[in-house]
The first five atom37 places (N, CA, C, CB, O) and aatype in JSON, in Angstrom:
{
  "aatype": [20, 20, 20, 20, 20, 20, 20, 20, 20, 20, 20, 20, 20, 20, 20, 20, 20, 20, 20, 20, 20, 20, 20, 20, 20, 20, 20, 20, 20, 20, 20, 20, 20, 20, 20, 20, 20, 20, 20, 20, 20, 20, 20, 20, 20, 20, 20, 20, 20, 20, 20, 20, 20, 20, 20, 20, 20, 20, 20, 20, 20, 20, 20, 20, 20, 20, 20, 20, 20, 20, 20, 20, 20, 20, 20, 20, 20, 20, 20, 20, 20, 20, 20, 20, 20, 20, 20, 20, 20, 20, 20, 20, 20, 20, 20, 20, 20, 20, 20, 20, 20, 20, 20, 20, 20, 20, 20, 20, 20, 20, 20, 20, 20, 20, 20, 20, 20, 20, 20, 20, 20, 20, 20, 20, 20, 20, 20, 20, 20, 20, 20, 20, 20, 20, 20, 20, 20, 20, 20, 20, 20, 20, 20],
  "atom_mask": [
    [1, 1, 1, 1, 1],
    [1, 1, 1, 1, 1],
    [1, 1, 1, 1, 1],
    [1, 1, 1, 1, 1],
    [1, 1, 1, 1, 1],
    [1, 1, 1, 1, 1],
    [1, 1, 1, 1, 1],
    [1, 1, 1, 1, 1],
    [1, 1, 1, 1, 1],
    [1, 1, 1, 1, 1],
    [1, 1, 1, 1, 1],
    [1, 1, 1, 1, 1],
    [1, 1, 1, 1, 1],
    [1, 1, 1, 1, 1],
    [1, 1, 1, 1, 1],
    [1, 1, 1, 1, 1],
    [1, 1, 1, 1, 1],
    [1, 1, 1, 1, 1],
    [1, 1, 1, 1, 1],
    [1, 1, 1, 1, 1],
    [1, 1, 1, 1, 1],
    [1, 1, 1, 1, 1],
    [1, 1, 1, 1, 1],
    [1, 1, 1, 1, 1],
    [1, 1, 1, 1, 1],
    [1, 1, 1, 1, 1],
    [1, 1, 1, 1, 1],
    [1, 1, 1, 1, 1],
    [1, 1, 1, 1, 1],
    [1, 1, 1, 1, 1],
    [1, 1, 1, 1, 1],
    [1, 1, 1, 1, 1],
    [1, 1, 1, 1, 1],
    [1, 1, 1, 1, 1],
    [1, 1, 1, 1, 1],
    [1, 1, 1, 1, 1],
    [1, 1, 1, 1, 1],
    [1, 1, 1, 1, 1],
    [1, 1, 1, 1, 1],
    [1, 1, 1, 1, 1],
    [1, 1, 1, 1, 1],
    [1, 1, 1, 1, 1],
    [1, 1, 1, 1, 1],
    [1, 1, 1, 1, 1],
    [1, 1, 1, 1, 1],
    [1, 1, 1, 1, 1],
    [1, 1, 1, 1, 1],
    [1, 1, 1, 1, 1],
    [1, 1, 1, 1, 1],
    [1, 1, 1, 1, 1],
    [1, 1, 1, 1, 1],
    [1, 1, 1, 1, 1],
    [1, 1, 1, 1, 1],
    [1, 1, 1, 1, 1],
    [1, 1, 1, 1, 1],
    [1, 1, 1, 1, 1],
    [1, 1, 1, 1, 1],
    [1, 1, 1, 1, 1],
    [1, 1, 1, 1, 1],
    [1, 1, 1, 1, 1],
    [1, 1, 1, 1, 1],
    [1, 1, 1, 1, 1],
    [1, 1, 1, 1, 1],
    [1, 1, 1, 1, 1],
    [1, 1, 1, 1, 1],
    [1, 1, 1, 1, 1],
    [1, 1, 1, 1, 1],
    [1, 1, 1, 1, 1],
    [1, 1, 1, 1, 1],
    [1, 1, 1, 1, 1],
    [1, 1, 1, 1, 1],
    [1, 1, 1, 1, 1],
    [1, 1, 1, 1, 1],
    [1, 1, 1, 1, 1],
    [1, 1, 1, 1, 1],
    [1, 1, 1, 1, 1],
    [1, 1, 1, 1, 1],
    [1, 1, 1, 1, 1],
    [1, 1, 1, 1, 1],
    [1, 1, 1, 1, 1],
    [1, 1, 1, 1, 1],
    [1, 1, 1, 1, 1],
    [1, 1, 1, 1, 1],
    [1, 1, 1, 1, 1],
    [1, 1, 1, 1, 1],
    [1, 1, 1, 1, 1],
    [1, 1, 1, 1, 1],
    [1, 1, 1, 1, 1],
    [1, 1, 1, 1, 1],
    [1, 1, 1, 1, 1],
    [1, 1, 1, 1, 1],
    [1, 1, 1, 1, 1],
    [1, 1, 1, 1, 1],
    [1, 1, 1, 1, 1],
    [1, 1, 1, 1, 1],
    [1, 1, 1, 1, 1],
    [1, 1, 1, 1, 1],
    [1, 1, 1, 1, 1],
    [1, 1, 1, 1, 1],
    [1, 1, 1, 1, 1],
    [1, 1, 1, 1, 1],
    [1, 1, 1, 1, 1],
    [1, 1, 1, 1, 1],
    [1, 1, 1, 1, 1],
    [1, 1, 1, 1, 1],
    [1, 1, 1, 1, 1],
    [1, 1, 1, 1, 1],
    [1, 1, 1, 1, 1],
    [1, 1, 1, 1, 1],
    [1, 1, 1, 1, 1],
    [1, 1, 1, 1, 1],
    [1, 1, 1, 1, 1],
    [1, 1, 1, 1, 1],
    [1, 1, 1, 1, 1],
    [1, 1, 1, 1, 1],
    [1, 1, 1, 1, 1],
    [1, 1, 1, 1, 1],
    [1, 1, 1, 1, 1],
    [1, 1, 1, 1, 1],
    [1, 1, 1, 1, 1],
    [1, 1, 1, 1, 1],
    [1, 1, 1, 1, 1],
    [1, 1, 1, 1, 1],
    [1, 1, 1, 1, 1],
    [1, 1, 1, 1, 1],
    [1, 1, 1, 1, 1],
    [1, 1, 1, 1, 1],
    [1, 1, 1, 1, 1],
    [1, 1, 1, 1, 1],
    [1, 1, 1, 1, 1],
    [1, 1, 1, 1, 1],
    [1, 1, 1, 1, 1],
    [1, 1, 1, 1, 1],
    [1, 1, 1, 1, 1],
    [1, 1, 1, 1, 1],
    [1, 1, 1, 1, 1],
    [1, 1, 1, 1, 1],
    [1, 1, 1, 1, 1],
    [1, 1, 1, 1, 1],
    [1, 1, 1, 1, 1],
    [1, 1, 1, 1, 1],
    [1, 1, 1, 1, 1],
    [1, 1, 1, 1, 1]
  ],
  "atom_positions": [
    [[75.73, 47.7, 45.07], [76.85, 48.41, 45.67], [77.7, 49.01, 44.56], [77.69, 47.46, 46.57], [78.21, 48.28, 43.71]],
    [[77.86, 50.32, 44.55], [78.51, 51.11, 43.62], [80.13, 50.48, 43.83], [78.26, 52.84, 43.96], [80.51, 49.91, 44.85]],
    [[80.76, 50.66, 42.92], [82.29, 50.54, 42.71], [83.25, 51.83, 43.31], [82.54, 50.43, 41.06], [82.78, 52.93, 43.59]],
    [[84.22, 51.57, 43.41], [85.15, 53.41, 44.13], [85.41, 53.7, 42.87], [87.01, 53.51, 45.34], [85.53, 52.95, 41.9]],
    [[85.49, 54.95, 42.97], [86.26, 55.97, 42.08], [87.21, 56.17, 41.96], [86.15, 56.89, 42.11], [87.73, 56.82, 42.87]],
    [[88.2, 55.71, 40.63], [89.48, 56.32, 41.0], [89.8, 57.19, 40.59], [90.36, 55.83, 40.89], [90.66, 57.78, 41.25]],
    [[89.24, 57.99, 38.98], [89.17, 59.05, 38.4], [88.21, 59.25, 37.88], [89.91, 59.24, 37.78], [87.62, 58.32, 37.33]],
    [[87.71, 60.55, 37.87], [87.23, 61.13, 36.28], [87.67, 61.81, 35.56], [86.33, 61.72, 36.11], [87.67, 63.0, 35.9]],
    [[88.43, 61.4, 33.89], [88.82, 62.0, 33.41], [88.11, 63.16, 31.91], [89.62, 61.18, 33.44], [87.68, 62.53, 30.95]],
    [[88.08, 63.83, 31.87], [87.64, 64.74, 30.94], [88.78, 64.9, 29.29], [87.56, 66.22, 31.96], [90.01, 64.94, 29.19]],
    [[88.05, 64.92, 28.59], [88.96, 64.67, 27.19], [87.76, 65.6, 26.03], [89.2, 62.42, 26.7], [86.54, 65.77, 26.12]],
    [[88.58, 65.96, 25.2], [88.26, 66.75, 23.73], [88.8, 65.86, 22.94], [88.91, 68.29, 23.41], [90.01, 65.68, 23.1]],
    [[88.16, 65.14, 21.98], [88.33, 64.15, 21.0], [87.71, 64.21, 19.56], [87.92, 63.06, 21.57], [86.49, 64.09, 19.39]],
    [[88.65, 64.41, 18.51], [88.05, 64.45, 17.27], [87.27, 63.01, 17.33], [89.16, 64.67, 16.02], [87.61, 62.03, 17.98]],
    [[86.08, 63.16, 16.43], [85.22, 62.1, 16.19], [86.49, 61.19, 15.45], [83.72, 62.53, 15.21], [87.5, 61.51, 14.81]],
    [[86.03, 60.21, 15.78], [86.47, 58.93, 14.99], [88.21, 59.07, 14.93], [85.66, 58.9, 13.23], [88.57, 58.67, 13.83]],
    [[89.05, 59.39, 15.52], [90.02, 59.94, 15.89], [90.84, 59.35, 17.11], [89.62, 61.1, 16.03], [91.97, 59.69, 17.46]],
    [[90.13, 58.51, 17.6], [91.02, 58.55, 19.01], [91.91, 57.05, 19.33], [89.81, 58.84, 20.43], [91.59, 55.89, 19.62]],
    [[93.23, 57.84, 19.1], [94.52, 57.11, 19.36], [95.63, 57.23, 20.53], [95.17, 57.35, 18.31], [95.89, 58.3, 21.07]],
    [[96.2, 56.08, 20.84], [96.77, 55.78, 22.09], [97.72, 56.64, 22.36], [97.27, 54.54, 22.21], [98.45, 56.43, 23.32]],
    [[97.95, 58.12, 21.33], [98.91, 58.71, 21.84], [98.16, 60.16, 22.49], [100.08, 58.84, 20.71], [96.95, 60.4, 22.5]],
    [[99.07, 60.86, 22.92], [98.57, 61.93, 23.42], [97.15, 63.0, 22.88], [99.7, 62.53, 23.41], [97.11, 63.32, 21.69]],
    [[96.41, 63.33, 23.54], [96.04, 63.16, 24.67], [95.02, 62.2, 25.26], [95.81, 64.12, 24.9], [94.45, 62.38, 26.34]],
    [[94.78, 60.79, 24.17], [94.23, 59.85, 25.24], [95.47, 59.33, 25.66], [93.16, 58.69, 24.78], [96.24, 60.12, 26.2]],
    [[95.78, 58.25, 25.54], [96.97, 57.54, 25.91], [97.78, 57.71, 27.41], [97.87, 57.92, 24.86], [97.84, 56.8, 28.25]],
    [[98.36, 59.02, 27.57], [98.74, 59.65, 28.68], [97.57, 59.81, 29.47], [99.41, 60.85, 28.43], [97.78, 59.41, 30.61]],
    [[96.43, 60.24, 29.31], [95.36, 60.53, 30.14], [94.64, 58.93, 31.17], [94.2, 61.27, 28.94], [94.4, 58.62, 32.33]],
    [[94.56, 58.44, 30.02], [94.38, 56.58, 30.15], [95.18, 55.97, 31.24], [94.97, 55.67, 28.71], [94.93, 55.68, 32.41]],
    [[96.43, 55.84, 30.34], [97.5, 55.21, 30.81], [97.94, 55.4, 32.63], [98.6, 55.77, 29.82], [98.06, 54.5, 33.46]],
    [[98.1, 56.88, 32.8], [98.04, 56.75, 34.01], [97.09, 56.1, 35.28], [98.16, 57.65, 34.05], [97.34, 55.91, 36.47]],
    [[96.3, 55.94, 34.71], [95.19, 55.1, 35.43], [94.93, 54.0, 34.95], [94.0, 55.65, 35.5], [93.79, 53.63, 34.64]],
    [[96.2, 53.17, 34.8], [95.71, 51.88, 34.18], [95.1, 51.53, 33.6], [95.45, 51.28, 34.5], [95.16, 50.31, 33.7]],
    [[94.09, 51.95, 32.59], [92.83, 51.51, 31.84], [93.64, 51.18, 30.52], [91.49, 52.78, 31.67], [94.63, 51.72, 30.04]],
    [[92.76, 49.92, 30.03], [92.85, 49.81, 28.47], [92.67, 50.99, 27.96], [91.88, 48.91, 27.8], [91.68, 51.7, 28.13]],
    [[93.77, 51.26, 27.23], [93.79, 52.57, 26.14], [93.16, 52.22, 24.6], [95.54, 53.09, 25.88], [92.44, 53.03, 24.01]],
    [[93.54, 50.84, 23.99], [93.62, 50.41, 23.23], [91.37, 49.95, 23.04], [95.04, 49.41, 23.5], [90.71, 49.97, 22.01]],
    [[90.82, 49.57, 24.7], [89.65, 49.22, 23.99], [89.07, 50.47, 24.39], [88.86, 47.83, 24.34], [87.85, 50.35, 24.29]],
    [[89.37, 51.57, 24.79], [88.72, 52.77, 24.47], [88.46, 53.02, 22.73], [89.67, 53.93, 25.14], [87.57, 52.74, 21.93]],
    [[89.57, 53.61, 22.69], [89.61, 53.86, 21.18], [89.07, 53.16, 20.2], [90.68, 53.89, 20.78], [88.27, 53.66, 19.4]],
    [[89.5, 51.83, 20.16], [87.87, 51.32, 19.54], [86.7, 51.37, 19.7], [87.6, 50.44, 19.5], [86.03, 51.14, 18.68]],
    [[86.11, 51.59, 20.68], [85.05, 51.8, 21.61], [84.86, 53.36, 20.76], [85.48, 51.69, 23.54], [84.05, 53.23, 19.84]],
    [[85.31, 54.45, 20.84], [85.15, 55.57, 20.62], [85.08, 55.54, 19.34], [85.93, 56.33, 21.13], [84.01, 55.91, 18.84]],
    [[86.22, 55.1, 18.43], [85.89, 55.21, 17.14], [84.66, 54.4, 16.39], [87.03, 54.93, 16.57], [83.97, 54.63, 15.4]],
    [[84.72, 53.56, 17.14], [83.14, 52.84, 16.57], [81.85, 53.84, 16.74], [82.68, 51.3, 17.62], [81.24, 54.22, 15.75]],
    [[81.51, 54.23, 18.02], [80.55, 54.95, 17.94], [80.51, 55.98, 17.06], [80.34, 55.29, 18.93], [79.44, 56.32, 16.54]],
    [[81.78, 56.67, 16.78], [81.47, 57.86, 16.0], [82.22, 58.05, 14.98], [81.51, 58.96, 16.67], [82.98, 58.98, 14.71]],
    [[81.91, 56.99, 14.36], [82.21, 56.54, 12.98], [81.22, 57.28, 12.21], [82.13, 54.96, 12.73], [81.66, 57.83, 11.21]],
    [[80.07, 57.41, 12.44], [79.18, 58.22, 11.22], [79.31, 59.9, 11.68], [77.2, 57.63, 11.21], [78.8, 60.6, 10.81]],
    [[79.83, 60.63, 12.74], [80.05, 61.38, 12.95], [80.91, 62.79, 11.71], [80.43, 60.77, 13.94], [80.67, 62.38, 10.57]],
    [[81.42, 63.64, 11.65], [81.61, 64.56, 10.86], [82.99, 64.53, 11.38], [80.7, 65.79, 10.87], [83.06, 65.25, 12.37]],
    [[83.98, 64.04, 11.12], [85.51, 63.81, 11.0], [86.05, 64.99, 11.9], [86.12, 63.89, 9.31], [86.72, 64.67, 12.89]],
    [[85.83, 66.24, 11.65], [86.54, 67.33, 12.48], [85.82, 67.68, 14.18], [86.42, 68.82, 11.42], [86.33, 68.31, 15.11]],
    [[84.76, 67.12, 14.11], [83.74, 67.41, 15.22], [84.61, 66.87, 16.26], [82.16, 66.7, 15.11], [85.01, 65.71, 16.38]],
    [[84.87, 68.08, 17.13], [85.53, 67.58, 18.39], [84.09, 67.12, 19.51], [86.67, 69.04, 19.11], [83.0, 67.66, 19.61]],
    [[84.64, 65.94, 20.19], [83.36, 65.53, 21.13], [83.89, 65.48, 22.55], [82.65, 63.97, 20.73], [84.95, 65.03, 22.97]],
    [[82.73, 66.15, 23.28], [83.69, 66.01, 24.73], [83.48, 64.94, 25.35], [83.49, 67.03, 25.83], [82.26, 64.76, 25.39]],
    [[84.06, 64.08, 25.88], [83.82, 62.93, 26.84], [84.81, 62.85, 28.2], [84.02, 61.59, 25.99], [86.0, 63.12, 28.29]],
    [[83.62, 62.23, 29.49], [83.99, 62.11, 30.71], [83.9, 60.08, 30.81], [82.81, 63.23, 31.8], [83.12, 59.14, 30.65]],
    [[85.27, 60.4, 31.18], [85.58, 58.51, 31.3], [85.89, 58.37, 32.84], [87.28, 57.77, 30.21], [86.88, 58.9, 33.35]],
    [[84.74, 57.44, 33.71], [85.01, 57.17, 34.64], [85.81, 56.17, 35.16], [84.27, 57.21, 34.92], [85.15, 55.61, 36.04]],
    [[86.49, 55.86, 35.1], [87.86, 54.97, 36.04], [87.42, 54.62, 37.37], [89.37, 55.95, 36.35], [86.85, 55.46, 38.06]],
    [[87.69, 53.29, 37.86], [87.11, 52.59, 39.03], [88.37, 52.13, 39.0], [85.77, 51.59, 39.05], [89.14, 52.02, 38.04]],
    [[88.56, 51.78, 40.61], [89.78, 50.98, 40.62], [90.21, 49.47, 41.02], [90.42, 51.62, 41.29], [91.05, 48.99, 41.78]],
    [[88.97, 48.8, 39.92], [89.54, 47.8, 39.18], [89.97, 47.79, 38.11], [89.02, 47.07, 39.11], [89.93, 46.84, 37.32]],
    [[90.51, 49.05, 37.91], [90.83, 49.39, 36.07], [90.1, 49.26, 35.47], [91.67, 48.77, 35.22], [90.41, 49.72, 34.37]],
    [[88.39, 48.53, 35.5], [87.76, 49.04, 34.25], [87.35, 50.5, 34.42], [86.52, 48.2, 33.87], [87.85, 51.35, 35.15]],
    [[86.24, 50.6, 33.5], [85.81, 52.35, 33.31], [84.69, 52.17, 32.15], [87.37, 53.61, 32.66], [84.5, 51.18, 31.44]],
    [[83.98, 53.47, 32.16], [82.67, 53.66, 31.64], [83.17, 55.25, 30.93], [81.25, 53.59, 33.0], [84.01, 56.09, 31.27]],
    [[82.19, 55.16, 29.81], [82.38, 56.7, 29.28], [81.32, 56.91, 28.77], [83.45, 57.07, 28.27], [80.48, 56.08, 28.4]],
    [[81.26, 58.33, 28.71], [79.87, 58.86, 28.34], [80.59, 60.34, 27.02], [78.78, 59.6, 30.26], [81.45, 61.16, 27.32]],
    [[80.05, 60.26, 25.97], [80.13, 61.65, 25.47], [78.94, 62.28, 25.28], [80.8, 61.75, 24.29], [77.89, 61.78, 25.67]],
    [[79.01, 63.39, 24.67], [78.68, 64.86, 24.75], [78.57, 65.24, 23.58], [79.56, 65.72, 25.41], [79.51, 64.91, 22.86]],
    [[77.63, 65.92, 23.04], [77.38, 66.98, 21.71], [78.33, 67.68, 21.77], [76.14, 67.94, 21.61], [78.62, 68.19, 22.85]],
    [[79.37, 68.01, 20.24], [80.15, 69.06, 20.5], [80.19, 70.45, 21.01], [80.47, 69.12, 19.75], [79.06, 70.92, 21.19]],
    [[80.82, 70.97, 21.2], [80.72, 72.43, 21.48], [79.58, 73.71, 21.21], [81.72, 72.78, 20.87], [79.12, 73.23, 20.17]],
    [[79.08, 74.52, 21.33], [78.66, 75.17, 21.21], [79.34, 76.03, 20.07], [78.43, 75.4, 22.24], [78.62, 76.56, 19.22]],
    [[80.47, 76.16, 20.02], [81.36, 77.24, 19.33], [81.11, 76.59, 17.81], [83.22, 77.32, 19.93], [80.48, 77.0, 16.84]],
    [[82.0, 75.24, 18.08], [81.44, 74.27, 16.63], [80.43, 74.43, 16.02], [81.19, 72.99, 16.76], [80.39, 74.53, 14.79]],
    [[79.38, 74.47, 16.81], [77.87, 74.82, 15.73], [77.68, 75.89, 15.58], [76.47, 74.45, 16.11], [76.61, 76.1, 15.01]],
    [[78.39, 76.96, 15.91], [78.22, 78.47, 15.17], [78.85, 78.84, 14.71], [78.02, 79.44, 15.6], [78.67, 79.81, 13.97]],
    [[80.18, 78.16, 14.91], [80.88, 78.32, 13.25], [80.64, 77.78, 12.1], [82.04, 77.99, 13.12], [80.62, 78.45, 11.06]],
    [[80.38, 76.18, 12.16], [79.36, 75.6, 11.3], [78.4, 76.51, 10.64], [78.63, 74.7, 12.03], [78.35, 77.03, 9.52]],
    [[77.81, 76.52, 11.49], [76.6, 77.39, 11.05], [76.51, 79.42, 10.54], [75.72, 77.14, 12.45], [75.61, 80.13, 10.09]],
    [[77.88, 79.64, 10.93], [78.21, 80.6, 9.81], [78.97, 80.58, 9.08], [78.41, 81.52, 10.01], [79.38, 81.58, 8.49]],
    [[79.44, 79.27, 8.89], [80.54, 78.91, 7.44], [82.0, 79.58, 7.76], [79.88, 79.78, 5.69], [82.71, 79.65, 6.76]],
    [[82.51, 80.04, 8.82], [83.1, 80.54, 9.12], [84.53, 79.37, 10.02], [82.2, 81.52, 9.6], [84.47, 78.84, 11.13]],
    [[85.67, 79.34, 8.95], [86.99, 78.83, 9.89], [87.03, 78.96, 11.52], [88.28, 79.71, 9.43], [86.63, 78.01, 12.19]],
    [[87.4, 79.87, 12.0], [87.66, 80.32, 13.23], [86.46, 82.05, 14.23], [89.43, 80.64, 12.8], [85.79, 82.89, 13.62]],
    [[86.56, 82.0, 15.03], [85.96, 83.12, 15.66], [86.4, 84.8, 15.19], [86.32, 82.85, 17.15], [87.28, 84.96, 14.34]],
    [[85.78, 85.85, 15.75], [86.73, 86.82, 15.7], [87.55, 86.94, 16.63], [86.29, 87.84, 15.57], [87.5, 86.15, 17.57]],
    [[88.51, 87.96, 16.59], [89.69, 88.61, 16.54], [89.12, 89.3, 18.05], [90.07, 89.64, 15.01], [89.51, 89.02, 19.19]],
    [[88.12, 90.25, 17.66], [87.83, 91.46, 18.89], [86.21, 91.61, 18.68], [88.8, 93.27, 18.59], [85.7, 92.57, 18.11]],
    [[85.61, 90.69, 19.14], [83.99, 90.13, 19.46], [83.8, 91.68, 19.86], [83.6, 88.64, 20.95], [84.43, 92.51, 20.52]],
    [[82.63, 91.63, 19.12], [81.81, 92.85, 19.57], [82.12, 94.11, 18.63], [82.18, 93.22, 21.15], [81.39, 95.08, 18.43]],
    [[83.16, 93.88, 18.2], [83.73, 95.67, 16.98], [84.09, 94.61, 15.57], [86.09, 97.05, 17.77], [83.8, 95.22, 14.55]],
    [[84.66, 93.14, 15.25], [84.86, 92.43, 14.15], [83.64, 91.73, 13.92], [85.99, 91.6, 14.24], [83.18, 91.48, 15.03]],
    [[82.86, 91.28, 12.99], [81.94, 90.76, 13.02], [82.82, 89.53, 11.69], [80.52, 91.84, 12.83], [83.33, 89.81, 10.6]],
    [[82.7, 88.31, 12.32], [83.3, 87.26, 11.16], [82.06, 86.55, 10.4], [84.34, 85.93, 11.91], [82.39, 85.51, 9.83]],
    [[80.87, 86.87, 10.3], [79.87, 85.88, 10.18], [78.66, 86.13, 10.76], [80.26, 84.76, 10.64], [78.5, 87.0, 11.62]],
    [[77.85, 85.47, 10.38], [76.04, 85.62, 11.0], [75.62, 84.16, 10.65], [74.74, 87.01, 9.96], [76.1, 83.44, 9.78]],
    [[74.1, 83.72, 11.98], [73.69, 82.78, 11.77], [71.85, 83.34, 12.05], [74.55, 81.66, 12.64], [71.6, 84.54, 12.17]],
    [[71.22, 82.74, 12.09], [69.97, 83.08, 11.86], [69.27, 82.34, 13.42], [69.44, 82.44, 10.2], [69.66, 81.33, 14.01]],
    [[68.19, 83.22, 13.75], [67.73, 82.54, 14.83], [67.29, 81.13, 14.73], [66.79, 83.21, 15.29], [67.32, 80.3, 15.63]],
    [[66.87, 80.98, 13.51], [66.77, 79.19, 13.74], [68.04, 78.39, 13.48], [65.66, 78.46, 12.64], [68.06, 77.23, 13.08]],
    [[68.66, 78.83, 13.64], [70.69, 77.84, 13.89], [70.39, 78.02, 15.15], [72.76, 78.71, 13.31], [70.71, 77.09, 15.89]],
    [[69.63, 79.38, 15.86], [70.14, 79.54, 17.34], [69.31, 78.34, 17.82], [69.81, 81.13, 18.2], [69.65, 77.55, 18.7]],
    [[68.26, 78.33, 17.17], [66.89, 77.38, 17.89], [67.42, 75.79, 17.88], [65.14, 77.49, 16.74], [67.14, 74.99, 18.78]],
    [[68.15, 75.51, 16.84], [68.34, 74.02, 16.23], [69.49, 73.86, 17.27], [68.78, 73.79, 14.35], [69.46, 72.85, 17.97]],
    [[70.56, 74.82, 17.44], [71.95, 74.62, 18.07], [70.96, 74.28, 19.68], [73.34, 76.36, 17.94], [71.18, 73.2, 20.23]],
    [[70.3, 74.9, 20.09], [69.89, 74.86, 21.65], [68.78, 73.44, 21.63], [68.96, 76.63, 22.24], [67.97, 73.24, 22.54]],
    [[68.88, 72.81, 20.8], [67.81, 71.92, 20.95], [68.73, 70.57, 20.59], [66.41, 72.29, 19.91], [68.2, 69.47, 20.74]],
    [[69.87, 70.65, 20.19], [70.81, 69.67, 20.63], [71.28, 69.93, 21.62], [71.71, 69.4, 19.94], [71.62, 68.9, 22.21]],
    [[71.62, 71.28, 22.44], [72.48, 71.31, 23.18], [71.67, 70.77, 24.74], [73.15, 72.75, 23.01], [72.3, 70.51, 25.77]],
    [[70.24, 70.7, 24.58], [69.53, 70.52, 25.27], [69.16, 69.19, 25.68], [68.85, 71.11, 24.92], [68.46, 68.96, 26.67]],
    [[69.59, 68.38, 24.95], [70.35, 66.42, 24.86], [71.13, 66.66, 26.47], [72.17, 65.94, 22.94], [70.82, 66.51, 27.65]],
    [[72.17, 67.06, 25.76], [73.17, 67.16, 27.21], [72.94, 67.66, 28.62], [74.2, 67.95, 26.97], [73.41, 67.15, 29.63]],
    [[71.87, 69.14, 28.54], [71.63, 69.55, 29.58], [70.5, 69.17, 30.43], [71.67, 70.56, 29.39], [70.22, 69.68, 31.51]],
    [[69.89, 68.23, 29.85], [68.7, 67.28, 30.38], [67.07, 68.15, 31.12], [69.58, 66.25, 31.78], [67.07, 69.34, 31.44]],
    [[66.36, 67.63, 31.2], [65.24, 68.23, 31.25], [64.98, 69.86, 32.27], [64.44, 67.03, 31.7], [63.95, 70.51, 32.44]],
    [[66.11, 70.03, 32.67], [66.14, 71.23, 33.99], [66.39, 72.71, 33.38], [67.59, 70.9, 35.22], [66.14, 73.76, 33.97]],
    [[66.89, 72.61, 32.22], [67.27, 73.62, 31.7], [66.32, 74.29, 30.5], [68.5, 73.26, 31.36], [66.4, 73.69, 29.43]],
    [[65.51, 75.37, 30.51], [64.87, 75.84, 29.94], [65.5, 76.36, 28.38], [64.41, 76.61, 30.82], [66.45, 77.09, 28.1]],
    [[64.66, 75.74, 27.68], [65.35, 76.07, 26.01], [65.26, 76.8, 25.71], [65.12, 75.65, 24.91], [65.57, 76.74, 24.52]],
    [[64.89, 78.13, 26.07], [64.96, 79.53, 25.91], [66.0, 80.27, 26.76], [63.67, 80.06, 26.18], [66.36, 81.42, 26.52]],
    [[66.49, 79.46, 27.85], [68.08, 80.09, 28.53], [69.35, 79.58, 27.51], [68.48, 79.28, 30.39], [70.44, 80.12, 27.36]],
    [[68.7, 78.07, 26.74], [69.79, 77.87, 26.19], [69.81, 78.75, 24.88], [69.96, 76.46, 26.02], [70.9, 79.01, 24.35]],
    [[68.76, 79.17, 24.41], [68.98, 79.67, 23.61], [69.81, 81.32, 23.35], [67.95, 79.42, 23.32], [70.31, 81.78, 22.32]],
    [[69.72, 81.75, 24.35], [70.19, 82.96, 25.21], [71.61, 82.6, 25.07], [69.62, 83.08, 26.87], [72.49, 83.25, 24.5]],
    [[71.68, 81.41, 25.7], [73.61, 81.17, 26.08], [74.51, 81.11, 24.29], [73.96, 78.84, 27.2], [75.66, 81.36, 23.93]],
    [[72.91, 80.54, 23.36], [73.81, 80.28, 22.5], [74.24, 81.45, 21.84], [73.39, 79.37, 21.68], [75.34, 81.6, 21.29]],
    [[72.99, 82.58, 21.97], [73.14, 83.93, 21.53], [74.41, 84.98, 22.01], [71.89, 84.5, 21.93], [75.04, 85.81, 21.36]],
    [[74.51, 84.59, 23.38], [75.97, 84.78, 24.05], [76.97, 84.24, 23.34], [76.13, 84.19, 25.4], [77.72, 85.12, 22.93]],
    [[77.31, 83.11, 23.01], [78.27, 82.93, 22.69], [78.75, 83.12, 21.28], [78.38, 82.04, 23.11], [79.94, 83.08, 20.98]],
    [[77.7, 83.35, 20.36], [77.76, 83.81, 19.08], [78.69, 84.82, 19.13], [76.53, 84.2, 18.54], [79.65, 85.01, 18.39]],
    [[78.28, 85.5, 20.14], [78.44, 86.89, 20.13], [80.18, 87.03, 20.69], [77.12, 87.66, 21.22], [81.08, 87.77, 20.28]],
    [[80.17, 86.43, 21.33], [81.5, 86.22, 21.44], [82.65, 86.07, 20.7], [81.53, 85.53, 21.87], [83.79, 86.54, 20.77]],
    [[81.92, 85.11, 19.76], [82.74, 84.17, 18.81], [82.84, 85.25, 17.8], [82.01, 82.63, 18.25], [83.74, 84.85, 17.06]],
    [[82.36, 86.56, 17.28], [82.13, 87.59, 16.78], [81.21, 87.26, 15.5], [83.38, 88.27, 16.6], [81.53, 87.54, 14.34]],
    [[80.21, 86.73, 15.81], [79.08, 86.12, 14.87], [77.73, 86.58, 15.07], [78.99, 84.67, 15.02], [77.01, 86.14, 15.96]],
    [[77.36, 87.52, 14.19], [75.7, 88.47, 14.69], [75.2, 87.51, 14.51], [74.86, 89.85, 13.86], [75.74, 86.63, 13.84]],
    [[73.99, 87.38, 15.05], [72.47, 86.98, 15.08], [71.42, 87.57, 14.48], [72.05, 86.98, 16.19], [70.81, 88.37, 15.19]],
    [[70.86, 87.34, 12.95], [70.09, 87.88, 12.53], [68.37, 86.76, 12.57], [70.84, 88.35, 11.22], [68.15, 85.55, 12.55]],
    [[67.48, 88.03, 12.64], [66.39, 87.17, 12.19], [66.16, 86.85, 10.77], [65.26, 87.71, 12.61], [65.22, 86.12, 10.44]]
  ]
}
């Protein structure tokens, strides 16, 4: 017999980073959950992680106050900036070009991203999405 739901909450969390103040804490807190064994919980796992890597995680809340969490490969955006050495995106995608990554960043980025999206999703759409969003981010795609 499954447990009720009392939330699901959604969070952006630097790796190895996560403290009882805003925005876990407030997010937590309102739903009664230990704030305190999250964050250990979180920072343990992603302790070998890359310090700036934001990770997304969905924490389910039951209402016996415990809860379960699951994270997520970072962003998409993260690994193509990564991967064009590049601080931030452009300005005006499509006329600024800040950077280039090579189709095998596109191949490597869609084959993590493909962890998360589980067996339904064809690695050649992801690879497409990642090409989209390069492109966005104002980052060509060269072969």
């Amino acid at each position: 017999m499954s447990r009720p739901i009392l939330a699901k909450i959604k969070l952006m969390i630097s790796a190895g980073a996560a403290k009882p103040a805003p925005p876990v804490g407030p997010a937590l807190g309102q739903h009664g959950l230990n704030i305190m064994e999250f964050c250990k919980a979180f920072n343990a796992k992603t302790a070998d992680f890359i310090s700036d890597a934001p990770i997304p995680v969905v924490i389910t809340a039951y209402k016996d106050k415990s809860f379960e969490w699951e994270m997520r490969s970072p962003p998409v955006t993260y690994f193509v900036k990564k991967a064009a050495n590049v601080g931030g995106g452009g300005q005006r995608p499509g006329h600024e070009v800040k950077g280039t990554i090579s189709l095998k960043h596109v191949y490597e980025i869609a084959k993590i991203k493909k962890q998360d999206a589980g067996a339904q999703t064809p690695l050649k759409e992801l690879c497409q999405s990642v090409i989209a969003t390069a492109k966005s981010a104002g980052i060509r795609v060269v072969k």
